[in-house]
ROFI-725587 format. One record per atom (N, C-alpha, C, O, CB): residue in three letters; x, y, z. Coordinates in steps of 0.05 Angstrom, whole numbers, plus 32768, in hexadecimal, padded with zeros to 4 digits. Glycine has a CB too. Example, Ala and Ser with C-alpha at 12.3 -4.5 7.8 and 13.67 -1.06 7.14 Angstrom:
BEGIN
ALA81087F8E809C
ALA80F67FA6809C
ALA81087FBE809C
ALA811D7FBE80A9
ALA80E27FA780B5
SER81017FD3808E
SER81117FEB808F
SER81028001809D
SER810C801780A1
SER811A7FF48072
//
This chain:
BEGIN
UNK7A907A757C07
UNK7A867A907C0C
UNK7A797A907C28
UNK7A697A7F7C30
UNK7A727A997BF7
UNK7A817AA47C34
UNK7A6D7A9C7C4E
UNK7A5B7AB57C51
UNK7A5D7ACC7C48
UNK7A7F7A977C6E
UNK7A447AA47C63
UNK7A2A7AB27C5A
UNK7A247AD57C74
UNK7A2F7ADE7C88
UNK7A0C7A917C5F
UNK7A137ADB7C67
UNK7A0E7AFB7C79
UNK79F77AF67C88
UNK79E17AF27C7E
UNK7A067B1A7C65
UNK79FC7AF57CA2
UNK79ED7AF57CB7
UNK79E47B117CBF
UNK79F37B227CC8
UNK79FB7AE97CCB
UNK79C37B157CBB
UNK79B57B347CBA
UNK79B17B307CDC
UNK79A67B1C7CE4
UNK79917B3B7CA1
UNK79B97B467CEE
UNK79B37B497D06
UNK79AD7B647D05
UNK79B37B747CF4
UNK79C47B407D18
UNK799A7B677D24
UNK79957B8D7D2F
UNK799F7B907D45
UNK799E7B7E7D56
UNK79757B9A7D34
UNK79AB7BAA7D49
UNK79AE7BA77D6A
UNK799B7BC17D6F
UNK798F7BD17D61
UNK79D47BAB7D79
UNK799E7BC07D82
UNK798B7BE47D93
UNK799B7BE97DA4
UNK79A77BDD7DB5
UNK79687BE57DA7
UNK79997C0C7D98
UNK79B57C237DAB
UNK799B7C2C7DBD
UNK798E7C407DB9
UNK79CD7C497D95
UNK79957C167DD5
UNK79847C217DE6
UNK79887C3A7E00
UNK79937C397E16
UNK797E7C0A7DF0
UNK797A7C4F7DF2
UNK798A7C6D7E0E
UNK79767C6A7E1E
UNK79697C557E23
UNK798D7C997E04
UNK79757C807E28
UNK79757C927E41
UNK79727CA97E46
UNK79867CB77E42
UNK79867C927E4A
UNK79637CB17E4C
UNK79627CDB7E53
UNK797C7CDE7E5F
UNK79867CF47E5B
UNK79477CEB7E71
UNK79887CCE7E6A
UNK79AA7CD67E70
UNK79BE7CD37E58
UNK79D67CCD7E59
UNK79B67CC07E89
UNK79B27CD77E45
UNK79C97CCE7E32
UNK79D77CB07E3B
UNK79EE7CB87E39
UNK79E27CE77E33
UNK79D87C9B7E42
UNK79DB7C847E42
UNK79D07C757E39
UNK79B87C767E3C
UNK79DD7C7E7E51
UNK79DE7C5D7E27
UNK79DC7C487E1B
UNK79DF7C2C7E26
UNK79F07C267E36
UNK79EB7C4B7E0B
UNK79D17C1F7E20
UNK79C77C007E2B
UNK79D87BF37E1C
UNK79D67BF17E03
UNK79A67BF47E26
UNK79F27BE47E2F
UNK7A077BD87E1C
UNK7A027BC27E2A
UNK79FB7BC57E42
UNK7A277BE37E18
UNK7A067BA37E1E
UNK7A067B887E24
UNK7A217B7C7E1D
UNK7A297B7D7E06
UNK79F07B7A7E17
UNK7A337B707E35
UNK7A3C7B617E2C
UNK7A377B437E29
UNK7A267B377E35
UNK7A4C7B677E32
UNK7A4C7B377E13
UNK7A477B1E7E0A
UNK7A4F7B087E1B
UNK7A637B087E28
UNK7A527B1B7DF3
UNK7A3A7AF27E1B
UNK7A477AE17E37
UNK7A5A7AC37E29
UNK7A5D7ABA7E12
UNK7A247AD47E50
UNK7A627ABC7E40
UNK7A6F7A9F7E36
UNK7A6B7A947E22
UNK7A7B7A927E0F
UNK7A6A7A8C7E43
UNK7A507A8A7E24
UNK7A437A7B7E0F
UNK7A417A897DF0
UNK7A427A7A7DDC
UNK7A267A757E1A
UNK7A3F7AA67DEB
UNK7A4A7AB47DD3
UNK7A5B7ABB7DBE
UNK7A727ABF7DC6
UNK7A4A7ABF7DD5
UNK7A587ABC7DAA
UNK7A747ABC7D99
UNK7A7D7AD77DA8
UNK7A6F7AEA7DB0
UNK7A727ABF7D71
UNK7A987AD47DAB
UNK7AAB7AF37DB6
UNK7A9D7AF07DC8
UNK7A867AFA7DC4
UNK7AAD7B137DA7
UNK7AA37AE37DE0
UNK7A947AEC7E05
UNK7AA97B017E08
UNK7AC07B007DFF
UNK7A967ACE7E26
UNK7A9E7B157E17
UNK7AA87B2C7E2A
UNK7AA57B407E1D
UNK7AA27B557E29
UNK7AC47B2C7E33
UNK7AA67B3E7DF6
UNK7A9F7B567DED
UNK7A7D7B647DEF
UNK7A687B597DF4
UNK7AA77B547DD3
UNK7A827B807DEA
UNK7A6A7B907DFB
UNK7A5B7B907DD8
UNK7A6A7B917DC4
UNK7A757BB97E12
UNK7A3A7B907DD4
UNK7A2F7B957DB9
UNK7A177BA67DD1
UNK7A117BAD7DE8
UNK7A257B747D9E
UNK7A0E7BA77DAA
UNK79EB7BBE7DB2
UNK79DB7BA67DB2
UNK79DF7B967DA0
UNK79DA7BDB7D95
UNK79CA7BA27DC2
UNK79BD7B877DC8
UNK79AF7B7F7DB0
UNK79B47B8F7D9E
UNK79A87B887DDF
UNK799F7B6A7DA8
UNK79997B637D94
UNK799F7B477D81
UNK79B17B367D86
UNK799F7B747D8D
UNK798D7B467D6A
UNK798F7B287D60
UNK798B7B2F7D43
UNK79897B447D36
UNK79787B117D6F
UNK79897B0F7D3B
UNK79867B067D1F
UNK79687B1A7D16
UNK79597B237D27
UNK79817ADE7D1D
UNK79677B1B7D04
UNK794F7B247CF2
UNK79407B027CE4
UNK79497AF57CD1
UNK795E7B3D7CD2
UNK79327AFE7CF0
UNK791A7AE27CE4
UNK790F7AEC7CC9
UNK79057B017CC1
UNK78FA7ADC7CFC
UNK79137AD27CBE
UNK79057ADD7C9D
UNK78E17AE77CA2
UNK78D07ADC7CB0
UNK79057ABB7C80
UNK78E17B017C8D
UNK78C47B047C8D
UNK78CD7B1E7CA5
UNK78B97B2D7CA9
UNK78AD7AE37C96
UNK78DF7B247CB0
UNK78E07B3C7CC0
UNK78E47B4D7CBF
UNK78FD7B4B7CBC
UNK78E87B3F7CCB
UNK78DE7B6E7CBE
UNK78F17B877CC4
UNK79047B847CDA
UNK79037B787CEF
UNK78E27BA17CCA
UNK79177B967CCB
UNK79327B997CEA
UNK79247BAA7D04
UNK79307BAB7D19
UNK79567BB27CE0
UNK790C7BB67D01
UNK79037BC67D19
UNK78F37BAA7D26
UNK78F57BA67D3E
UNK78EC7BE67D10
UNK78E07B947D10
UNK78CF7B8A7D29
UNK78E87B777D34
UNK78E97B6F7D4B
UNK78AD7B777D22
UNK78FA7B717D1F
UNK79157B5B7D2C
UNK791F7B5D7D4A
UNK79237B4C7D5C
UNK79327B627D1B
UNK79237B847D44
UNK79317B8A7D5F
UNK79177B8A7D74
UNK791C7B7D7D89
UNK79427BAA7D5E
UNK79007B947D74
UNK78EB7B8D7D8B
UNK78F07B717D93
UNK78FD7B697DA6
UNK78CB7B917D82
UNK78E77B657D83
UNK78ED7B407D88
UNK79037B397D9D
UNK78FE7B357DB5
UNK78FA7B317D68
UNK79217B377D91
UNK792F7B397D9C
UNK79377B487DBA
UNK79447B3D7DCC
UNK79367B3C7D8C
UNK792F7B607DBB
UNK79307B737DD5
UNK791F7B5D7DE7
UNK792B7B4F7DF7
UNK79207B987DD2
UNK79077B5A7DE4
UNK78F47B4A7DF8
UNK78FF7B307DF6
UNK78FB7B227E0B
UNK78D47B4A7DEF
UNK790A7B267DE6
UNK79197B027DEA
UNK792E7B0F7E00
UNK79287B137E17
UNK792E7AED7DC5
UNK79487B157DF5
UNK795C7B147E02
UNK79567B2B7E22
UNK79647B257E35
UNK79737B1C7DEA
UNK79447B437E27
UNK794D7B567E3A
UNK79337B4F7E47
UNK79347B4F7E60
UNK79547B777E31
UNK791C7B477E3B
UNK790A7B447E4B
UNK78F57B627E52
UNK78E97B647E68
UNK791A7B377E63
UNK78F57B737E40
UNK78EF7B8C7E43
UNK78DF7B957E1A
UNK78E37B887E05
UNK79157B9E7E51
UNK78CF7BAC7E1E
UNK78C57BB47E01
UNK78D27BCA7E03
UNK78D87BD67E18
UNK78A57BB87DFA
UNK78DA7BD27DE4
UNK78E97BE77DD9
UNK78D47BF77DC6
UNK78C07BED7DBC
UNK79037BDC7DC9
UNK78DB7C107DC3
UNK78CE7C277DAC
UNK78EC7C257DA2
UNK79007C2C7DAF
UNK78BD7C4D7DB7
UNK78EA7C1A7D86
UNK790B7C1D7D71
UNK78FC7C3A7D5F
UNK78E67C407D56
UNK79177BF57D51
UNK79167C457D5F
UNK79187C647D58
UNK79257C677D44
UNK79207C567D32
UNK79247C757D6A
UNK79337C767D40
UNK794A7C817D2A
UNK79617C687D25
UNK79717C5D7D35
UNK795A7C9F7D39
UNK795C7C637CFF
UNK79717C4F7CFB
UNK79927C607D00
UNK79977C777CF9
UNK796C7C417CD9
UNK79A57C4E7D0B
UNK79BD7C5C7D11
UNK79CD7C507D05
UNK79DD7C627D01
UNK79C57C5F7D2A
UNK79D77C3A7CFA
UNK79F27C317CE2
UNK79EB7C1E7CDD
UNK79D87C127CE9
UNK7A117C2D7CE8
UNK79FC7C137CC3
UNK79F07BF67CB4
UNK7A0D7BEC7CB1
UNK7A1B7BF87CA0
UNK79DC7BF97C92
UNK7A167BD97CBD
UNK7A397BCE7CB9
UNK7A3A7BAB7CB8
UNK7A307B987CC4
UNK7A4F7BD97CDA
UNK7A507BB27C9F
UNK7A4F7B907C98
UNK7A6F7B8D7CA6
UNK7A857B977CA2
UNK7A4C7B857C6C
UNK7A677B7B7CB6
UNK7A8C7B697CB9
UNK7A947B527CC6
UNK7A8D7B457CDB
UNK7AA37B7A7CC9
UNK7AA37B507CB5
UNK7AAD7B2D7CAA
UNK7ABB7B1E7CC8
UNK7AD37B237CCC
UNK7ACF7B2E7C8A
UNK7AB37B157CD3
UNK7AC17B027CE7
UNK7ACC7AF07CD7
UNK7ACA7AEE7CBF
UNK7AB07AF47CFB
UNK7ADD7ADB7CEC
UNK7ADE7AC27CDC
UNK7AD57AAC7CCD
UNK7ADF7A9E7CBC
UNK7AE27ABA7CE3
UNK7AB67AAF7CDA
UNK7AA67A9B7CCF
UNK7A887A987CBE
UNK7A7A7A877CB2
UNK7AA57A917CE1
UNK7A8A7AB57CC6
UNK7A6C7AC77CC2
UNK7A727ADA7CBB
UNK7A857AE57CC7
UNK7A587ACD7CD7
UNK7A5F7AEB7C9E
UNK7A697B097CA0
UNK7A457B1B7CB2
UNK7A327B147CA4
UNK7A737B167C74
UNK7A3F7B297CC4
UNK7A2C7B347CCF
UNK7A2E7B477CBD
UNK7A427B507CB1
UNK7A2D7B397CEB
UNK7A137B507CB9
UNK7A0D7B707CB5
UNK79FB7B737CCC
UNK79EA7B627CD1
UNK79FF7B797C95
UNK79FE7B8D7CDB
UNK79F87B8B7CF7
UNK79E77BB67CEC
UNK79F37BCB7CE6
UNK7A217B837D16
UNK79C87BAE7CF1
UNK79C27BC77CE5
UNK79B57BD27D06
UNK79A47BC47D10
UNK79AB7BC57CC4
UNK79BC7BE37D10
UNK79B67BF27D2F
UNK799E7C0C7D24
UNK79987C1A7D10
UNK79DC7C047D41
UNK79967C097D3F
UNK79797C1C7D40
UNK79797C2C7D60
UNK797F7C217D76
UNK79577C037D3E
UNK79747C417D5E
UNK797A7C4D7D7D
UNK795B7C447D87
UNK79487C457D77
UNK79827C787D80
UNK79597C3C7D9B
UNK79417C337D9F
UNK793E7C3A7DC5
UNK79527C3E7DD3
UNK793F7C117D91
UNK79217C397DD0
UNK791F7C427DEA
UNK790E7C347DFD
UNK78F97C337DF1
UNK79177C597DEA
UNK790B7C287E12
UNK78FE7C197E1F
UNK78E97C1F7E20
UNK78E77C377E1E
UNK79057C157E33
UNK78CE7C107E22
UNK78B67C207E21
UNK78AC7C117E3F
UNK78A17C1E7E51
UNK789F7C1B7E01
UNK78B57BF47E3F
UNK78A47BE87E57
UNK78BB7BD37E65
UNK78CE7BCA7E58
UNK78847BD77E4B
UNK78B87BCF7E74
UNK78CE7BB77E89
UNK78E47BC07E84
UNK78EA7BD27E75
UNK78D17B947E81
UNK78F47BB27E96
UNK79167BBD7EA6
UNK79267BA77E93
UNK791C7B927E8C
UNK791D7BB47ED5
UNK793C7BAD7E8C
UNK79537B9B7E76
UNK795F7B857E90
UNK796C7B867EA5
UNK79757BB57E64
UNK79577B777E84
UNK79687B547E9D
UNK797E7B457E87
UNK79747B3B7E73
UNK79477B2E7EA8
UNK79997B437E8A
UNK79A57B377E82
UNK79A87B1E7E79
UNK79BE7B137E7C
UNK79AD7B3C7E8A
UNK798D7B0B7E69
UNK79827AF57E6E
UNK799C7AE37E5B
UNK799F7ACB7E60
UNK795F7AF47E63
UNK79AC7AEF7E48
UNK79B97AE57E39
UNK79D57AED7E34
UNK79E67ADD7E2B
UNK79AC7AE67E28
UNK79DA7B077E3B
UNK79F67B127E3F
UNK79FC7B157E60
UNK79EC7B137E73
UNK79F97B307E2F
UNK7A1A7B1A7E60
UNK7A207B0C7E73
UNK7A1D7B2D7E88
UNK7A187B2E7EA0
UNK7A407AF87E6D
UNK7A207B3B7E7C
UNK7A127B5E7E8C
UNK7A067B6B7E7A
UNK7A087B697E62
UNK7A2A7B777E98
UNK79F57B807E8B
UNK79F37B9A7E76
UNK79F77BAD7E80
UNK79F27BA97E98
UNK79DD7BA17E69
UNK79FF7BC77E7C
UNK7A077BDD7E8A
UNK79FD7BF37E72
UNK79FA7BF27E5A
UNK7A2A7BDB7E94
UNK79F87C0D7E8E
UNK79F07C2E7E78
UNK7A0E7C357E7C
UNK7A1A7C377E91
UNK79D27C4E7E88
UNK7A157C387E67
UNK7A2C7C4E7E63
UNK7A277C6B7E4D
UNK7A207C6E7E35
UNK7A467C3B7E55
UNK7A2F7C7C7E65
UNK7A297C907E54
UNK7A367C977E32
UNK7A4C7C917E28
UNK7A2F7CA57E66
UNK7A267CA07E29
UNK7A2E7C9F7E0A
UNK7A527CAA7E05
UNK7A637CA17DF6
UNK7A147CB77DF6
UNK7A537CBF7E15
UNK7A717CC17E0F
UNK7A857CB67E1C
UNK7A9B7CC07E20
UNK7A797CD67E10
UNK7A7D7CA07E22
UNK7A8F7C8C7E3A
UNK7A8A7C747E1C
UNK7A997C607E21
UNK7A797C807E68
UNK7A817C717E0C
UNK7A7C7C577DFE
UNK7A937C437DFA
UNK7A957C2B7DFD
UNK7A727C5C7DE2
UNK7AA87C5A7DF0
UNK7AC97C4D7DE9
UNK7AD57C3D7E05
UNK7AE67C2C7E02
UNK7AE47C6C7DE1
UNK7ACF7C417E17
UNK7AD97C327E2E
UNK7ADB7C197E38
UNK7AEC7C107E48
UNK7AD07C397E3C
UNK7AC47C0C7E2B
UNK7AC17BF07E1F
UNK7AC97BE27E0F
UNK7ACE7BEF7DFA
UNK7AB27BEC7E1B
UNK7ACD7BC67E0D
UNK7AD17BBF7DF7
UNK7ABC7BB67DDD
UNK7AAC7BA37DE1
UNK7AE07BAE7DFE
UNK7ABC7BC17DCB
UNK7AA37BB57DB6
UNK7AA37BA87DA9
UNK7AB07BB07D95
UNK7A997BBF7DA8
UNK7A957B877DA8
UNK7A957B7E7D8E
UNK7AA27B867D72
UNK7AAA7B9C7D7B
UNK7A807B7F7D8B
UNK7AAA7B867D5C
UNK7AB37B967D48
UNK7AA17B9D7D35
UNK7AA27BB27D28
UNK7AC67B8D7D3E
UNK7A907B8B7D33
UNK7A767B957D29
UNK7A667BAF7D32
UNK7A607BBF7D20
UNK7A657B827D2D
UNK7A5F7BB47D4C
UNK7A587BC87D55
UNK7A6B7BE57D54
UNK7A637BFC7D59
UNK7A527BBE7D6D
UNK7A827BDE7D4F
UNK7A8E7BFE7D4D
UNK7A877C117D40
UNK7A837C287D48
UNK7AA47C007D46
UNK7A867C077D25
UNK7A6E7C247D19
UNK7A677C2E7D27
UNK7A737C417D33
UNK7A547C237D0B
UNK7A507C237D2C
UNK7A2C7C307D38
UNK7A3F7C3E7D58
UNK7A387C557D5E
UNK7A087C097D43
UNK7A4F7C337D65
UNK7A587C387D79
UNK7A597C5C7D71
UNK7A4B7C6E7D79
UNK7A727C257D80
UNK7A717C5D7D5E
UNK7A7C7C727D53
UNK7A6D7C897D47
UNK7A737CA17D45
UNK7A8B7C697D43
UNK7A527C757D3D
UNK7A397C8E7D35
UNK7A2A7C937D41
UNK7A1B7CA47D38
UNK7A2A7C8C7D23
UNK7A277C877D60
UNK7A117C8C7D7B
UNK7A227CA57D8C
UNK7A177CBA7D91
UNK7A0D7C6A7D94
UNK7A3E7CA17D93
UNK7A4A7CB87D97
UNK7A467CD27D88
UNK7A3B7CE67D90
UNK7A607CB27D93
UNK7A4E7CCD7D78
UNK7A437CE77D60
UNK7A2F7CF07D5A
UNK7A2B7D077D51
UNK7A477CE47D49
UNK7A1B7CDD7D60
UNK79F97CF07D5F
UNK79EF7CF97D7D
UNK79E17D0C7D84
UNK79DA7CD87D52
UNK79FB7CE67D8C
UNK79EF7CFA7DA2
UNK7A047D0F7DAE
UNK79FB7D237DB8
UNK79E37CE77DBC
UNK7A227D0C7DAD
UNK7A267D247DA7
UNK7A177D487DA0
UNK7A0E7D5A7DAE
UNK7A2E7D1C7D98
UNK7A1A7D447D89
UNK79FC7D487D7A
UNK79EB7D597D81
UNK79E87D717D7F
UNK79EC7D347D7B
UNK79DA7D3B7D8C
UNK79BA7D467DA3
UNK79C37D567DB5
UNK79BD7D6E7DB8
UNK79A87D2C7DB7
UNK79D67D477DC4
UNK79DB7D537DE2
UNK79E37D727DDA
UNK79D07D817DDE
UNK79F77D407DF7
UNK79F47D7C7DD2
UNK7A057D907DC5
UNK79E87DAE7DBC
UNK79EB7DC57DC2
UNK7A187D7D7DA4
UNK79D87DA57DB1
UNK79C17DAB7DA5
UNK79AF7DBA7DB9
UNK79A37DCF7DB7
UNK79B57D927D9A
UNK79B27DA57DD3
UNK79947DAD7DED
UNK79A37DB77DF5
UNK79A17DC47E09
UNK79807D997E04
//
């Protein structure tokens, strides 16, 4: 049986409607594919302080995590992830690529243009659609 690895990512925006996409570097399972930044959940954690944690390990920057946005389980080869995303927003310091190999804002309806992890497609598919949404709304 192979086991479920609990991770968070953060759909980090923007007053421009743009999203903080990382891609994965060499050293990562799947290098070149693009995810929502983020890590493991440590026992004894919520997925909100997981993703703070994580944002300041890997980007080097503090987040305000916001609105939960999808919860998706899927099976790689070796690992199955459930990968639960949170739209979340910079509160302090600039994102440095300390661990992926870029990061780039792409505007939310540009998301498909990239390639995504497969884990991340959901949330991909439900960040489109809510800010849609918002934007549509103002």
């Amino acid at each position: 049986m192979t086991k479920i690895i609990h991770v968070v990512g953060a759909v980090i925006h923007n007053e421009k409607g743009e999203i903080l996409c990382a891609r994965r570097s060499k050293n990562m399972s799947l290098p070149g594919y693009w995810e929502f930044p983020g890590g493991k959940i440590e026992p004894g954690e919520t997925p909100q302080i997981a993703l703070f944690r994580e944002i300041k390990e890997e980007l080097h920057c503090d987040i305000a995590v916001g609105q939960f946005v999808e919860d998706t389980i899927y099976a790689y080869n070796s690992d199955t992830v459930r990968l639960a995303t949170y739209f979340a927003e910079i509160i302090d310091g600039t994102p440095i690529a300390y661990e992926h190999s870029e990061l780039k804002w792409v505007p939310f309806k540009e998301l498909y243009s990239i390639q995504w992890a497969p884990a991340d497609i959901p949330a991909v598919e439900r960040v489109i659609r809510l800010c849609k949404k918002e934007f549509m709304s103002n």
